[in-house]
VOVEXDO-451330 format. One line per 8 residues: for each residue x, y, z of N, C-alpha, C. Coordinates in Angstrom, 1 decimal, always signed. Layout:
X:Y:Z:X:Y:Z:X:Y:Z | ... $
***
This chain:
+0.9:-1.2:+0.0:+0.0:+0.0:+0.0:+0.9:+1.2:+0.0 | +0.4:+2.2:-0.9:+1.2:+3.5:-1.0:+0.7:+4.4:-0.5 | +1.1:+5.3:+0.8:+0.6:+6.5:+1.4:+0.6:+7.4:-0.2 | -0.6:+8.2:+0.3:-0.8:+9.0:-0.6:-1.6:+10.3:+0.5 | -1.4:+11.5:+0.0:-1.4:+12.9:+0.6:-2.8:+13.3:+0.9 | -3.5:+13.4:+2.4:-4.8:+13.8:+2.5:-5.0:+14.5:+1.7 | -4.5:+15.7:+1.2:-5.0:+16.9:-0.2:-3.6:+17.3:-0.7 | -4.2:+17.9:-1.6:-3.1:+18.4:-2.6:-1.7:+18.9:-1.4 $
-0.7:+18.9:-2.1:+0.2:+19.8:-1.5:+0.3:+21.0:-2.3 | +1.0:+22.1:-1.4:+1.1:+23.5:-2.7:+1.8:+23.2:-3.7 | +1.7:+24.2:-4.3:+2.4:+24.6:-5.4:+4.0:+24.9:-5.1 | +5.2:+24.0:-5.8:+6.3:+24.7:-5.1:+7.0:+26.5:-5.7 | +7.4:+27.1:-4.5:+7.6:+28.4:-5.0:+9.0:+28.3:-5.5 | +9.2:+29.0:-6.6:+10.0:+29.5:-7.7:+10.4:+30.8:-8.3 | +11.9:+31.3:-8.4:+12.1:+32.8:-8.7:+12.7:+32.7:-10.2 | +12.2:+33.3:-10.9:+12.4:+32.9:-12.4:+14.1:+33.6:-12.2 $
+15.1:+32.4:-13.0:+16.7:+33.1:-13.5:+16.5:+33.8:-14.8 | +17.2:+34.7:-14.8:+18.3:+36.0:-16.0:+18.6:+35.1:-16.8 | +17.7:+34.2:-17.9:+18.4:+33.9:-19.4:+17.6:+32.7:-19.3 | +16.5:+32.3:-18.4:+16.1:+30.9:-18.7:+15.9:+30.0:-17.0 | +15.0:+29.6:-16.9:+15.2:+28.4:-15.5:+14.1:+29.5:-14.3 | +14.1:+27.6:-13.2:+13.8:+28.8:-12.0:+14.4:+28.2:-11.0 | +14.4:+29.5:-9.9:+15.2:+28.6:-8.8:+14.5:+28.1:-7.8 | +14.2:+26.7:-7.4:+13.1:+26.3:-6.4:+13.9:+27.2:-4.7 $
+12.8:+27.8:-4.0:+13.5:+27.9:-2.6:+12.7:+27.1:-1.5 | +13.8:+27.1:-1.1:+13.6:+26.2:+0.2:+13.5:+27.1:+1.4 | +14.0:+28.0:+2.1:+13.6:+28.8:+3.2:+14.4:+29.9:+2.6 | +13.9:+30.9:+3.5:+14.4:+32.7:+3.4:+14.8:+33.4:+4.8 | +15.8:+33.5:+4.8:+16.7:+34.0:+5.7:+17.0:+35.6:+5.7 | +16.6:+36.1:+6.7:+17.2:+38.0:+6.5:+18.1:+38.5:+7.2 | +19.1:+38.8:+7.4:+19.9:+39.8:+8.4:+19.4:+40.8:+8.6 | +19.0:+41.7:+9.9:+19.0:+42.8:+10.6:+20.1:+43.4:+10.4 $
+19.4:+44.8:+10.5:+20.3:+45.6:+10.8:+21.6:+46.2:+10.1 | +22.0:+45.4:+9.2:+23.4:+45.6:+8.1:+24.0:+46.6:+7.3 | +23.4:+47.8:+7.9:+23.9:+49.2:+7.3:+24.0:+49.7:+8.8 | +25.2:+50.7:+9.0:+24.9:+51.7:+9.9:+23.8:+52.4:+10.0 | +23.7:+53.3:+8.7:+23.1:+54.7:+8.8:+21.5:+54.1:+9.4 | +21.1:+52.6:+8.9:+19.5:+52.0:+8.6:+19.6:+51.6:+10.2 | +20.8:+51.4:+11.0:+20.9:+50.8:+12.4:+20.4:+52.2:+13.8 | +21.2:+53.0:+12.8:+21.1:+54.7:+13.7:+19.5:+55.0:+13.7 $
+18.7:+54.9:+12.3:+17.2:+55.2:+12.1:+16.5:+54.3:+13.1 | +16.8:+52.9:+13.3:+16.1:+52.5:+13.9:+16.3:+52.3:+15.7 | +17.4:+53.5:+16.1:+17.6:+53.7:+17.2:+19.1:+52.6:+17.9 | +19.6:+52.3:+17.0:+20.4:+50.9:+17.6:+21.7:+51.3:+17.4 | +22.9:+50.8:+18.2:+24.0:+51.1:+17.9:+24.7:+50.5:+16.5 | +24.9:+51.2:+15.6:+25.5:+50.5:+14.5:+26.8:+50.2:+14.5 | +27.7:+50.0:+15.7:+28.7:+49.2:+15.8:+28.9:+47.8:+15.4 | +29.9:+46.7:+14.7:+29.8:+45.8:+14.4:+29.7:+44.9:+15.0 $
+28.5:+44.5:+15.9:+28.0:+43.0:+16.2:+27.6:+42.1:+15.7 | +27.6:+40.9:+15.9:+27.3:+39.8:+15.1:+26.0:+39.7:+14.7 | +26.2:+39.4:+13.2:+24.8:+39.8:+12.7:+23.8:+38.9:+13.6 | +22.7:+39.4:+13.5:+21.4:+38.2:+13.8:+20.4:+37.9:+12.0 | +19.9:+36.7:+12.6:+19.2:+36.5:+11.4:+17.8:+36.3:+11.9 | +16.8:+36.6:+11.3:+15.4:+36.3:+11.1:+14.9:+35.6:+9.9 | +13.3:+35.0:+9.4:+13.1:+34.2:+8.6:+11.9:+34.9:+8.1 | +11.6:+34.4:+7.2:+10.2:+34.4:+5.8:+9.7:+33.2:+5.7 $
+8.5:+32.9:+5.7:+8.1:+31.6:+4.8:+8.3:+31.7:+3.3 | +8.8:+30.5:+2.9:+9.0:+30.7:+1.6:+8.1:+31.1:+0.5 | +6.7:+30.7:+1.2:+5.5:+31.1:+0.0:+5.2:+33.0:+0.3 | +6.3:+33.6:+1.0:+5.8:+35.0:+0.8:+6.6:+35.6:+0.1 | +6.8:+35.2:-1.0:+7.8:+35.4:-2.3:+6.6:+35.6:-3.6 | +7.1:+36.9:-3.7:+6.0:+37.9:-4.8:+7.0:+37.8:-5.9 | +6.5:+37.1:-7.1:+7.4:+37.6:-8.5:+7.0:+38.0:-9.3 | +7.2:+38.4:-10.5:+6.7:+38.9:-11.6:+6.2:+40.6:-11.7 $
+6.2:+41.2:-10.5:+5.8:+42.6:-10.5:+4.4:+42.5:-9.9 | +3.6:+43.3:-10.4:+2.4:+43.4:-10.6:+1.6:+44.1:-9.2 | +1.0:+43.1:-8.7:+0.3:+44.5:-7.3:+0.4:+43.3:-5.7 | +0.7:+43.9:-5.0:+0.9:+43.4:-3.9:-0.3:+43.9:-2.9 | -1.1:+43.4:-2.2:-2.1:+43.4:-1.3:-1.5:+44.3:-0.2 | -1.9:+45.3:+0.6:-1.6:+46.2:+1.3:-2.2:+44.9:+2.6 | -1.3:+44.6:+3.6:-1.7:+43.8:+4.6:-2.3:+43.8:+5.6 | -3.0:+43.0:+6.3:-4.1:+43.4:+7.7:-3.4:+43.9:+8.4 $
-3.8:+44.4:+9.9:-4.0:+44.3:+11.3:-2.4:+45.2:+11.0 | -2.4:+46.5:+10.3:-0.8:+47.8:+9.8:-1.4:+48.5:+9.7 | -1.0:+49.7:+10.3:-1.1:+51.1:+10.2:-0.1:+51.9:+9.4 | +1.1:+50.9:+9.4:+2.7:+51.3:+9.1:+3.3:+50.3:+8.6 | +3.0:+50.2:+7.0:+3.6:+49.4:+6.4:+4.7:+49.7:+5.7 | +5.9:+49.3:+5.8:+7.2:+50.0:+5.6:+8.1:+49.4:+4.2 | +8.8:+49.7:+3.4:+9.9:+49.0:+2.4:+11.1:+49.1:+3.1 | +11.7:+48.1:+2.6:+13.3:+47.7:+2.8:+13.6:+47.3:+1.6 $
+14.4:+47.8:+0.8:+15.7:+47.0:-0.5:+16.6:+46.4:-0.5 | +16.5:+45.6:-0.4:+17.8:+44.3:-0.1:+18.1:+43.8:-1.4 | +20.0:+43.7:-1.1:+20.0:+42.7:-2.1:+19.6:+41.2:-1.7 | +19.6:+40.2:-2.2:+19.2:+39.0:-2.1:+20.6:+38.0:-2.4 | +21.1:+37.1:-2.1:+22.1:+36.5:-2.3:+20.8:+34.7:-2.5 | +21.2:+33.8:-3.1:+21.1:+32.8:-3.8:+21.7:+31.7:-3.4 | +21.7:+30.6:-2.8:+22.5:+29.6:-2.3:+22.1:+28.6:-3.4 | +23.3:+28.4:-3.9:+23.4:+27.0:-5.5:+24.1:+25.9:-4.8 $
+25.0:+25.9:-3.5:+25.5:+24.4:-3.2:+25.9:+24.4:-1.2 | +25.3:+23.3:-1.1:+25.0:+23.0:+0.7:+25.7:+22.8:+1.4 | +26.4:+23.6:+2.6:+27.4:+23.3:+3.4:+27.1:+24.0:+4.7 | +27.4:+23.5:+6.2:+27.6:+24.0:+7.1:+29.3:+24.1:+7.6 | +29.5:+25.6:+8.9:+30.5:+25.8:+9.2:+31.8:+26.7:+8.0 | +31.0:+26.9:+6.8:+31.5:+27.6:+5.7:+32.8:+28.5:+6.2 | +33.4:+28.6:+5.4:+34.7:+29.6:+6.1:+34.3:+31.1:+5.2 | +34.8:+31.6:+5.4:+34.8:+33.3:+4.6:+35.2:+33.1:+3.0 $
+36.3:+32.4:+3.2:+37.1:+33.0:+1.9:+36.0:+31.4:+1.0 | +35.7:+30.7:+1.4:+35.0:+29.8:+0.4:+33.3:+29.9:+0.3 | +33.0:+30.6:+1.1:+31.1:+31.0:+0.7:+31.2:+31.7:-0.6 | +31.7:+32.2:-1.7:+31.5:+32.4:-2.5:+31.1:+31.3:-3.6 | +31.7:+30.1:-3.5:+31.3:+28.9:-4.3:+30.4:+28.2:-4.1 | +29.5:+28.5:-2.7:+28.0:+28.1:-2.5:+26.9:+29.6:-2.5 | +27.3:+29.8:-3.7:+26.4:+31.3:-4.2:+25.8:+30.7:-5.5 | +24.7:+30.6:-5.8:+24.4:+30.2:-7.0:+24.2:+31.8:-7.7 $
+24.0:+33.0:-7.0:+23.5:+34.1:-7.8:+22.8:+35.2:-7.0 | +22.0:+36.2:-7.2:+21.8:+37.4:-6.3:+20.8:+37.6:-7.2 | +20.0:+38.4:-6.7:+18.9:+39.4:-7.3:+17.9:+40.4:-6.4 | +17.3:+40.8:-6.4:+17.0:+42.8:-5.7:+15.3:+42.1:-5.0 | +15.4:+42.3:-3.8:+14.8:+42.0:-3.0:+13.8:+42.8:-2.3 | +12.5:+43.4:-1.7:+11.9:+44.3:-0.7:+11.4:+43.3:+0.2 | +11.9:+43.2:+2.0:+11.5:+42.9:+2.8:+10.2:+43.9:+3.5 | +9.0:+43.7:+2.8:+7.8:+44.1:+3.6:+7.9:+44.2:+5.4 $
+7.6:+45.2:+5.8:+7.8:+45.3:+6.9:+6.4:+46.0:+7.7 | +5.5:+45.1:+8.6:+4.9:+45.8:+9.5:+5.2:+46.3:+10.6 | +5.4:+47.6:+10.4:+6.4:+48.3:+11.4:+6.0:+48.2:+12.9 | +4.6:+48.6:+12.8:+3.9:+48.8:+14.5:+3.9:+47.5:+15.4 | +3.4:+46.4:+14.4:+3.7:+45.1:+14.8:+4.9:+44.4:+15.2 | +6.0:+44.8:+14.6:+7.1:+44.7:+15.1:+7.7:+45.3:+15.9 | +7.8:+46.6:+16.0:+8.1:+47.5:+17.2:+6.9:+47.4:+18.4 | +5.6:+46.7:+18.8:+5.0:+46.2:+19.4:+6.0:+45.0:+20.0 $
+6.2:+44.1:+19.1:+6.4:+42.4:+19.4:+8.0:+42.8:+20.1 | +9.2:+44.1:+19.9:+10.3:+44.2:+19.6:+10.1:+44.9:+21.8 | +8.7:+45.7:+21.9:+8.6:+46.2:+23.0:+8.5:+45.3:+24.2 | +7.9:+44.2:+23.4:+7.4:+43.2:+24.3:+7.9:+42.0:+24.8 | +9.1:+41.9:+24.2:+10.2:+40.8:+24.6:+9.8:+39.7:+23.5 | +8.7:+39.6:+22.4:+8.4:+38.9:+21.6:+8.4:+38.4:+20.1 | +8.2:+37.7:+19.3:+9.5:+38.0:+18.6:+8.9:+38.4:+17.4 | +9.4:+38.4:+16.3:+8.7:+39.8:+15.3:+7.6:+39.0:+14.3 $
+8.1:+37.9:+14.1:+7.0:+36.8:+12.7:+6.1:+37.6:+12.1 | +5.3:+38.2:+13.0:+4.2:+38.5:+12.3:+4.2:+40.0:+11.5 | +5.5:+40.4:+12.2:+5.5:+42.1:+11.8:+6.9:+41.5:+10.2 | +7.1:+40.2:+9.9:+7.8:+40.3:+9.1:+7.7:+39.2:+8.0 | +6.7:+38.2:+8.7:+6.8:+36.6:+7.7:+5.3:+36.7:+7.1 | +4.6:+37.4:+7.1:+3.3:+37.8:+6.5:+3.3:+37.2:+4.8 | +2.1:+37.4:+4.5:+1.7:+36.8:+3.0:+2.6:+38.4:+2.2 | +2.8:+38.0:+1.5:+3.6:+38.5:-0.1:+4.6:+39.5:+0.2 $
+5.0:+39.2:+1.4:+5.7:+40.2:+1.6:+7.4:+40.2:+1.6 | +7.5:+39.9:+0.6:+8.8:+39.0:+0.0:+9.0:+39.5:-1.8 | +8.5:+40.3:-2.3:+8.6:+40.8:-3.6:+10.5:+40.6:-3.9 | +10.2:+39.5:-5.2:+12.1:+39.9:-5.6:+11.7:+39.4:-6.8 | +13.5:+40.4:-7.8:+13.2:+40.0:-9.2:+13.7:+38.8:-9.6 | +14.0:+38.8:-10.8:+14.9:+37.8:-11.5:+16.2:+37.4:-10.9 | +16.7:+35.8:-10.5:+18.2:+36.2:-10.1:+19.4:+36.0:-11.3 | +20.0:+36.9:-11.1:+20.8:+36.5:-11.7:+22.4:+35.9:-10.9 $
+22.2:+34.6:-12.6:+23.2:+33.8:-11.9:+24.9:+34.8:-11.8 | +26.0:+33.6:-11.1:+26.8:+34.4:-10.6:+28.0:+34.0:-11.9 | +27.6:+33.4:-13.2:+28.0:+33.5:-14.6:+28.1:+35.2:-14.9 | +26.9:+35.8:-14.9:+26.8:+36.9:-15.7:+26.8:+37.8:-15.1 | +26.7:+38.1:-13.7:+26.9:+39.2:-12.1:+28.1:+38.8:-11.9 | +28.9:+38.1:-11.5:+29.8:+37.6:-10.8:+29.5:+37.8:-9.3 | +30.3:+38.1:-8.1:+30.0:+38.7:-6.9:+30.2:+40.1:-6.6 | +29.1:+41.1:-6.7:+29.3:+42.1:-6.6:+29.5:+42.4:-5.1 $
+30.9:+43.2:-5.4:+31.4:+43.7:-3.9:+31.2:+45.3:-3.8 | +30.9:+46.2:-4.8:+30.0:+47.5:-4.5:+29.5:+47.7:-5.7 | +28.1:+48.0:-5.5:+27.2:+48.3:-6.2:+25.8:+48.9:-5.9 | +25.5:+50.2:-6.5:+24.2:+51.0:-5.8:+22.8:+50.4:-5.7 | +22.4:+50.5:-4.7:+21.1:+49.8:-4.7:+20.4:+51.4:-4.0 | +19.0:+51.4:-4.7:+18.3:+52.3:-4.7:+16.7:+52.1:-4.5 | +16.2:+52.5:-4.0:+14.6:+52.2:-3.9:+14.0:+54.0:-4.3 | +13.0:+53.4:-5.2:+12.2:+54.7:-5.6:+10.8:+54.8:-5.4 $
+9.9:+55.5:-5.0:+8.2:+55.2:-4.3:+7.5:+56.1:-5.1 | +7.1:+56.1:-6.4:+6.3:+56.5:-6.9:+7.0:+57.6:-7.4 | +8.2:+57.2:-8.1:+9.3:+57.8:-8.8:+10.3:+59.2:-7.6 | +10.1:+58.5:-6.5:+11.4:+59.7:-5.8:+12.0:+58.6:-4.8 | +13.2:+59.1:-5.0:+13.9:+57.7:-4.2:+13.7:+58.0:-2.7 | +13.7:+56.8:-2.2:+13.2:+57.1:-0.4:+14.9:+56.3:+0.2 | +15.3:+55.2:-0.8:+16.2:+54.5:-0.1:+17.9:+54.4:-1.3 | +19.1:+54.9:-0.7:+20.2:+55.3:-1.7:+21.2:+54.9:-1.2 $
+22.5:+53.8:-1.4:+23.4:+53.4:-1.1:+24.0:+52.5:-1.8 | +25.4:+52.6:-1.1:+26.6:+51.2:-1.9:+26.7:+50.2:-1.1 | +26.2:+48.8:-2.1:+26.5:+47.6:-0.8:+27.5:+47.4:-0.2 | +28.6:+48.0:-0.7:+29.9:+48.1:+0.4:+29.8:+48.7:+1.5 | +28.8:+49.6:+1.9:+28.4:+49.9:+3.3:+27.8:+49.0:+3.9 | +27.5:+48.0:+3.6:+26.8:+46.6:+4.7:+27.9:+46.2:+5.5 | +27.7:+46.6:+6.7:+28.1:+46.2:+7.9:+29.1:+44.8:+7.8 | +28.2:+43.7:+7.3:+29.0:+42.2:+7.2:+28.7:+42.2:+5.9 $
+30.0:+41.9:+4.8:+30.0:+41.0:+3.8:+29.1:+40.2:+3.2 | +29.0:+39.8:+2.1:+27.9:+38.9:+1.7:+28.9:+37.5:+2.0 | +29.9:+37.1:+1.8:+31.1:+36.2:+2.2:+30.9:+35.9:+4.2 | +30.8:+37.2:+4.6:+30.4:+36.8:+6.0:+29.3:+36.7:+6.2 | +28.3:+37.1:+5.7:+27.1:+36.9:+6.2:+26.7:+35.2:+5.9 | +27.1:+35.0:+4.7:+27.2:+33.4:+4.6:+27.8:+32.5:+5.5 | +28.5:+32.7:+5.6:+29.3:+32.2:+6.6:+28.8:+32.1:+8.2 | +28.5:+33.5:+8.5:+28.0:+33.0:+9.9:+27.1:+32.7:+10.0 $
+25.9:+32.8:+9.0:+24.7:+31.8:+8.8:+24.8:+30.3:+8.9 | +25.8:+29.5:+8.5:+26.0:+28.6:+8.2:+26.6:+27.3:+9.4 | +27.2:+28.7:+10.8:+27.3:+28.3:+11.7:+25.9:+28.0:+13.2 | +25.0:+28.3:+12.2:+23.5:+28.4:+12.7:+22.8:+26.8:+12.0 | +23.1:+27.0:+10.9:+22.2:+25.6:+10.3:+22.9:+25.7:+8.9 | +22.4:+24.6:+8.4:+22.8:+23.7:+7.1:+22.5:+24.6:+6.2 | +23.1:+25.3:+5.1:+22.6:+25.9:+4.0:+22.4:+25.0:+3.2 | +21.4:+25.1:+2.4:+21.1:+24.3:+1.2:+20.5:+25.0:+0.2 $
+20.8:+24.2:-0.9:+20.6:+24.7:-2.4:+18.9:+25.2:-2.5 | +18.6:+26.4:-3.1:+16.9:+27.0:-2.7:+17.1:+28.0:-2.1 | +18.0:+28.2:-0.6:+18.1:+29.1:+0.6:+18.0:+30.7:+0.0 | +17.3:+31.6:+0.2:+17.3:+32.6:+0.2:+18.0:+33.4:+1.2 | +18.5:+34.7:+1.3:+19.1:+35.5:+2.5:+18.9:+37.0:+1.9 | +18.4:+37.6:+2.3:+18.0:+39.0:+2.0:+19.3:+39.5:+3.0 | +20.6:+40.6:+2.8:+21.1:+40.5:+3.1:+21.0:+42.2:+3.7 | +20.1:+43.0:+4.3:+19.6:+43.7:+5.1:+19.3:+45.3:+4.6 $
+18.9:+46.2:+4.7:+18.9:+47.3:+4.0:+19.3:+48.8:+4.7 | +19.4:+49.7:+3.6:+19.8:+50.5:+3.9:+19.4:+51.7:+4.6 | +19.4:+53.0:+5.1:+18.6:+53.9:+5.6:+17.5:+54.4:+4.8 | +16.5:+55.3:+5.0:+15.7:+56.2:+4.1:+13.9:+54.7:+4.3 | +14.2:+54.2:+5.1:+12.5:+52.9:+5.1:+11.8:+54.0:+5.9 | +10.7:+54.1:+5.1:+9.3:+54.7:+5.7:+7.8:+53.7:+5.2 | +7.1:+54.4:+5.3:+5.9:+54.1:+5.2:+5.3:+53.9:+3.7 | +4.9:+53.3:+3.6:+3.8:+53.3:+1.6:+2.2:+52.6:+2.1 $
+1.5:+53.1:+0.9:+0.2:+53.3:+1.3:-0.5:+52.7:+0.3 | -1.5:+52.4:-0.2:-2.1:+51.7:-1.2:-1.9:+52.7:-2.4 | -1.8:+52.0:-3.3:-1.1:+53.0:-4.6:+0.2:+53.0:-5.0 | +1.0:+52.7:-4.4:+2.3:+53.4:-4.3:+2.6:+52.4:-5.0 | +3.8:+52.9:-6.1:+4.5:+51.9:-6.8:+6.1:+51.8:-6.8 | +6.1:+50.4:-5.9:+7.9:+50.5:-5.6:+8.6:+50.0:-6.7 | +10.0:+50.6:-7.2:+10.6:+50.4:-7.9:+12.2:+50.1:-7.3 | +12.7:+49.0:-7.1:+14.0:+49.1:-7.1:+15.0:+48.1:-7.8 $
+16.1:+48.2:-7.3:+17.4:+47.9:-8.1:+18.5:+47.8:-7.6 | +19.5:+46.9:-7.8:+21.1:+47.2:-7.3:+21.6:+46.7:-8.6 | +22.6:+48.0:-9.2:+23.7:+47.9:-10.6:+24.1:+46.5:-10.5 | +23.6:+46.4:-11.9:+24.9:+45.0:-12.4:+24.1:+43.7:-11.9 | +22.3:+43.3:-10.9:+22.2:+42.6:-10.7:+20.9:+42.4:-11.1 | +20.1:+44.0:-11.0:+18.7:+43.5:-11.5:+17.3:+44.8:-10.7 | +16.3:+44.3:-10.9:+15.7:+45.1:-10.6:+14.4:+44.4:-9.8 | +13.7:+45.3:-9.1:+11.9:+44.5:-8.5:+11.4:+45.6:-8.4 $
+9.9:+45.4:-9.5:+9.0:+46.4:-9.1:+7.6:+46.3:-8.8 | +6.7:+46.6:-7.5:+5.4:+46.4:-7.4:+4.9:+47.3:-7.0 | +3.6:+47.3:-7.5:+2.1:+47.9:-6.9:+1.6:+48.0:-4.9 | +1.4:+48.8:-4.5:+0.6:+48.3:-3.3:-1.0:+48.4:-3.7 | -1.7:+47.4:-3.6:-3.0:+47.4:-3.8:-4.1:+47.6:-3.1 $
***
């Protein structure tokens, strides 16, 4: 006798690649905090501590553009521009100088943010999920593989809200490396091939309201653009 599935299982989620393919993911990983100037905004000391990491469910991955649902139980729904790094091969305990060969590729990222809910859960000793792993709130573009980006070590990443930029920087101002941030990720749990990591964002996150259309980008890697609906 063959077990077979009380109901369907989902649909698996997929980020379309730069020239063809998709990339199946398996979980989504974000670093806090990884700019100064975004550390100082949100009251915190932007000295170099060890990053921390938070999660996404994988199915809150928005592709293709188009309009994103303005989310319940927010008053203050916020953008973040991240870049996105791509995990192509699985290893724990990763060293610095070799995380670059378990990079399958990058692509431009907005970590949706319910702000009140999180600075609520952040007041309360409790932990943020709900102000951050919510439905679609994971918009990213195409990745591109690390054939035709290679590893970009600075490059501008920009967010624009209904054509005026709200968010402006070089990823060489990220606190930890995309090399380290893999790395000490990896001393946490197993990377594996799928793994997403949004790798934190820059100053200038405010508010957007239904209508607003986000546009961003980091040179040389790609672009994400959606609707709030």
């Amino acid at each position: 006798m063959t077990d077979s599935f009380v109901f369907s299982p989902p649909a698996p989620v997929a980020v379309p690649v730069q020239g063809g393919g998709l990339f199946p993911v398996r979980r989504i990983y974000c670093v806090g905090r990884n700019y100064a100037e975004h550390a100082r905004e949100m009251g915190h000391d932007p000295d170099r501590e060890p990053p921390f990491f938070f999660g996404k469910p994988a199915d809150a991955i928005v592709t293709g553009g188009g309009e994103v649902p303005y989310p319940s139980l927010t008053q203050n729904l916020h953008h973040e521009i991240e870049l996105v790094v791509a995990i192509g091969a699985a290893g724990s305990d990763i060293t610095v100088e070799a995380a670059p060969g378990h990079i399958f590729g990058y692509a431009v990222g907005l970590d949706l943010t319910r702000r009140d809910l999180q600075q609520e859960a952040r007041k309360a000793g409790r932990p943020w999920d709900m102000g951050k792993g919510f439905d679609h709130s994971a918009p990213i573009g195409e990745i591109a593989p690390v054939a035709a980006a290679g590893h970009p070590e600075t490059a501008w990443i920009e967010l624009r809200v209904n054509g005026e930029t709200r968010q402006a920087a070089d990823i060489a101002d990220m606190t930890w490396s995309v090399p380290e941030i893999v790395a000490e990720l990896s001393r946490f749990i197993a990377l594996q091939p799928g793994d997403l990591i949004f790798t934190g964002t820059p100053a200038g996150v405010s508010a957007i309201v239904r209508g607003d259309l986000l546009e961003g980008s980091v040179a040389g890697v790609g672009t994400v653009s959606v609707r709030i609906a």
